[in-house]
C-alpha positions, 0 to 999 in steps of 0.5 A, spaced: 478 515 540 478 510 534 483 510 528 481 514 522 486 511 517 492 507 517 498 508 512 503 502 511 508 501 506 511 494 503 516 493 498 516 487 494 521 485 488 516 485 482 510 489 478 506 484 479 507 483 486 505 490 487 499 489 483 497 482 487 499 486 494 493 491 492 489 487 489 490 482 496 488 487 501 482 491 498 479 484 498 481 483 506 479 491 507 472 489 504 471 482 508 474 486 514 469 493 513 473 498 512 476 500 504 482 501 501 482 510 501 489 510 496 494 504 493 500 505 489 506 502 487 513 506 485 519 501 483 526 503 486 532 502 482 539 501 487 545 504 481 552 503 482 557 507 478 551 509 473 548 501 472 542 499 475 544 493 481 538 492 483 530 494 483 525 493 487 517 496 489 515 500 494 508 499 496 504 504 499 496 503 502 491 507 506 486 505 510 480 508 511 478 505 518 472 510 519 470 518 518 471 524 523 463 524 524 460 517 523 459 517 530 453 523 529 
């Protein structure tokens, strides 16, 4: 048995932080030997009485540790 993909998701306060995250962990995923398969962010806006109090974005990354038949 082994892990084919990993999914996590982040939440971070800026756009820019989004990007770095990203940016950040393909660099580890190809230090490490495994690849990034998907990365996207989506910003989240919290409202109250229709005005927005608060904001942040929602980070999400899958791993691809390995494949169904790399053992053939």
């Amino acid at each position: 048995m082994y892990l084919l993909e990993n999914t996590q998701k982040y939440c971070v306060d800026t756009e820019d932080q989004a990007k770095d995250l990203i940016e950040e962990i393909r660099k580890k995923a190809a230090e490490k030997g495994y690849s990034v398969k998907k990365a996207s962010f989506e910003r989240k806006d919290k409202k109250s009485k229709g005005e927005i109090i608060a904001t942040c974005y929602v980070v999400t990354i899958t791993e691809l540790m390995g494949t169904l038949w790399e053992d053939l």
